[in-house]
C-alpha positions as CSV (number, residue, x, y, z in Angstrom):
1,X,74.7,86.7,97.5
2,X,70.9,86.5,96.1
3,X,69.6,87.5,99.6
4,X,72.0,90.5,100.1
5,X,70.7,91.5,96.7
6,X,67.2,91.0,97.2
7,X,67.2,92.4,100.5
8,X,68.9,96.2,98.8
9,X,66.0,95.9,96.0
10,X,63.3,95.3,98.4
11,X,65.1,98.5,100.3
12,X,63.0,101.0,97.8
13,X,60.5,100.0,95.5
14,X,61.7,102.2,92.7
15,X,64.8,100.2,92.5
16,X,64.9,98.5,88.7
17,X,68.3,96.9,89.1
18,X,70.7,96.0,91.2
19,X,74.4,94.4,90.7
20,X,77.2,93.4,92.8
21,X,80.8,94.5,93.1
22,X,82.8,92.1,89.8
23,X,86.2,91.0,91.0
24,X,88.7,90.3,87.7
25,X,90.4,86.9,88.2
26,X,93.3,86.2,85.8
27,X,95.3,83.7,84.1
28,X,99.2,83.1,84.9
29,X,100.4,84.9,82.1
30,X,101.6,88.6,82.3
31,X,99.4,89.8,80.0
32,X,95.9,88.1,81.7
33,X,97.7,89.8,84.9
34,X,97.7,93.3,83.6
35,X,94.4,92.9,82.5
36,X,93.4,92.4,86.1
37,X,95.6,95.4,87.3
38,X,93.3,97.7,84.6
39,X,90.2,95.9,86.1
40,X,91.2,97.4,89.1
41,X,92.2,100.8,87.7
42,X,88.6,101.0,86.6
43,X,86.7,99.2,89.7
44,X,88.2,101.7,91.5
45,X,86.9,104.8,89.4
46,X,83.7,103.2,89.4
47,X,83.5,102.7,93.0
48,X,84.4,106.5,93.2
49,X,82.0,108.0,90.9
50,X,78.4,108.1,92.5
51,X,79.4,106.2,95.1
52,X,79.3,103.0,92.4
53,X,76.1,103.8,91.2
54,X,76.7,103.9,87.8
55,X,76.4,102.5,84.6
56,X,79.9,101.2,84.5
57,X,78.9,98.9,88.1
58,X,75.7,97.4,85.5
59,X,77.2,94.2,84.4
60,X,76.2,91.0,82.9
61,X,77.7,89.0,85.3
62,X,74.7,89.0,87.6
63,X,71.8,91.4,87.9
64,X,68.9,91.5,89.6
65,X,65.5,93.0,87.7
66,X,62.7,94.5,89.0
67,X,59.7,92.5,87.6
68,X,57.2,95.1,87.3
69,X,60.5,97.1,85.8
70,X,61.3,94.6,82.8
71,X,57.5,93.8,82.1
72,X,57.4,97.4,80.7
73,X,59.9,96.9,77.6
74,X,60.2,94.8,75.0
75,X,64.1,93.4,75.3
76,X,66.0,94.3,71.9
77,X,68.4,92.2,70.3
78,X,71.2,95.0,71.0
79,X,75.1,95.5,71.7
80,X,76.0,96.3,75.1
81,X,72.5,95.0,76.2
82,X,73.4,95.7,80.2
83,X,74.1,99.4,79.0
84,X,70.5,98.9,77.1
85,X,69.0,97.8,80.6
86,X,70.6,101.1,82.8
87,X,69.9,103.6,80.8
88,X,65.8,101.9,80.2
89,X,65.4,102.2,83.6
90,X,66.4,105.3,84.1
91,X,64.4,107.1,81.2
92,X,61.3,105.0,82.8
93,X,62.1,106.5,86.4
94,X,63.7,103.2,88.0
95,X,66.6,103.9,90.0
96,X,70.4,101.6,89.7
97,X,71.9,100.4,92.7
98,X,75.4,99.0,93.2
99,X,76.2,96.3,96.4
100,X,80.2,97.2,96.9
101,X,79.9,94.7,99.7
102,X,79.4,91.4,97.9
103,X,81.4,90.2,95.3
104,X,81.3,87.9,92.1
105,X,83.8,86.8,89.9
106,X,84.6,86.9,86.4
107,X,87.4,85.4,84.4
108,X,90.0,87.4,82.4
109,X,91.4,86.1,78.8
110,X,95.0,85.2,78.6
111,X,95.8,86.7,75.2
112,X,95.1,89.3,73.1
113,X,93.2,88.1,70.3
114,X,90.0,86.7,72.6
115,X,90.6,90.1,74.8
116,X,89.6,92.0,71.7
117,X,86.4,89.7,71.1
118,X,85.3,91.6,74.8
119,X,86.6,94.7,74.7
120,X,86.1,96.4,70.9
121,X,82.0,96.1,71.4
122,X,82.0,98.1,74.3
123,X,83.9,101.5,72.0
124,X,80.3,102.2,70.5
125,X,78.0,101.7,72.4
126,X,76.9,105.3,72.8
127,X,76.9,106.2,68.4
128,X,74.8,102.6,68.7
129,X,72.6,103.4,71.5
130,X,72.1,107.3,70.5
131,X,68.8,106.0,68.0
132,X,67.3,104.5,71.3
133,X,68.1,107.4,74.2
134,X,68.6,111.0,74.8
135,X,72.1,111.8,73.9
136,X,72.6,114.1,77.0
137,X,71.6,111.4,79.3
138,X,73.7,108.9,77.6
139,X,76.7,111.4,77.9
140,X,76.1,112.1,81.3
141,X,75.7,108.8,82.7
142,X,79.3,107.9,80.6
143,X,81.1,111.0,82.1
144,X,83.1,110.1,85.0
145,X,84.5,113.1,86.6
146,X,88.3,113.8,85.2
147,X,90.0,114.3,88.9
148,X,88.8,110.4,89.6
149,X,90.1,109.3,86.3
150,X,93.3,110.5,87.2
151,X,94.0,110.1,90.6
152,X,92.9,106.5,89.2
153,X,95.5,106.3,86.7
154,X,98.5,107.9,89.0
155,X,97.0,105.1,91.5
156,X,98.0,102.4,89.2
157,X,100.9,103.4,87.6
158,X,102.8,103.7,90.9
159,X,101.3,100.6,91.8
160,X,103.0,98.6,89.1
161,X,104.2,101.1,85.8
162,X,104.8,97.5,83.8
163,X,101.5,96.0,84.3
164,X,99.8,100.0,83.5
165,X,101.9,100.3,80.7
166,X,100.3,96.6,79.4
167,X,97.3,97.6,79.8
168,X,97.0,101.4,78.8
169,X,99.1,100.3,75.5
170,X,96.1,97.1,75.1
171,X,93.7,99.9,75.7
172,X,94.5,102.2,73.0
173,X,95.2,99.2,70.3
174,X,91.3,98.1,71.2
175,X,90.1,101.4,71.0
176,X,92.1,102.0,67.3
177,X,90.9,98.5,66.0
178,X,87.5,98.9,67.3
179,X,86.8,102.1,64.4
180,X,87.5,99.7,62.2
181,X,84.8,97.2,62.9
182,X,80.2,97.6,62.7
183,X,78.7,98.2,65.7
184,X,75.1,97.4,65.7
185,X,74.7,93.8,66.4
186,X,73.2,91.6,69.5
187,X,75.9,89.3,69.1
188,X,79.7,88.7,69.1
189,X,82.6,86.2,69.4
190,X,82.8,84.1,72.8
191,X,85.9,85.0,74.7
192,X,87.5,81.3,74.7
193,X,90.0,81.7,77.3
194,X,87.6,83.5,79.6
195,X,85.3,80.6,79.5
196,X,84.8,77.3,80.8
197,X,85.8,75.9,84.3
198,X,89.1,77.1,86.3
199,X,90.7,74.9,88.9
């Protein structure tokens, strides 16, 4: 996995990060399940927008830095701090690139209350991270064409309308609660369920 990276950064020296394709893997439950069939909903708009290079494909999971990219900033303690790292390197001329053909995985929570923990930090990022960037490139690099959203959405509902309706419904409810809570801080609640070692 680390060579395949290395070797696409080492492909042009103006690369600043690069990140590999994150595959969801879910509990038993039919809610961690649905969760999985939204991670696909959006894995696949990611893939289709800019061929997955994208700020939605630059993920914590794994990344790898350009040195002489990362020496040039001072890290922030920020929210959304992989958001903080894409749109750094492109305002310093550093390129992102996505490898769709290795994967790494990532653990889903199995209830509601430690899905909310992940997914409410991610609603503001852009009012949060407007202070630090142009507000034009942050909109652009957020704005994935509407035909992929919703060829992406028909996609999935056909695929299973009980697991899209799940999800979609979990969606909204994040979004709603997340206007309620401060955005602005480096840290935030550890997804329990999503943690820890999986047989």
């Amino acid at each position: 996995l680390v060579s395949k990276l290395i070797q696409l950064y080492n492909s042009d020296e103006n690369v600043g990060i690069v990140c590999p394709n994150n595959v969801a893997i879910p509990h038993d439950s039919l809610f961690s399940k649905a969760l999985k069939h939204g991670a696909e909903l959006r894995s696949y708009m990611y893939k289709c927008y800019n061929c997955g290079n994208n700020i939605y494909n630059c993920r914590g999971a794994l990344r790898l830095f350009n040195v002489e990219f990362v020496s040039k900033f001072k890290w922030p303690q920020v929210p959304n701090e992989d958001c903080y790292g894409y749109w750094t390197a492109e305002k310093l001329g550093y390129k992102f690139l996505f490898l769709s053909s290795t994967d790494i995985i990532y653990f889903l929570p199995d209830n509601l209350k430690d899905h909310l923990k992940q997914s409410t930090r991610f609603f503001g990022v852009k009012q949060v991270h407007y202070k630090n960037f142009s507000k034009v490139m942050i909109d652009n690099s957020l704005n994935i064409p509407k035909w992929i959203v919703l060829k992406a959405i028909v996609l999935y509902f056909i695929k299973n309308p009980l697991k899209w309706s799940i999800y979609i419904s979990t969606l909204i409810y994040s979004g709603l609660i997340s206007k309620t809570m401060k955005h602005g801080s480096g840290a935030w609640d550890i997804s329990i369920s999503s943690k820890g070692i999986r047989n």
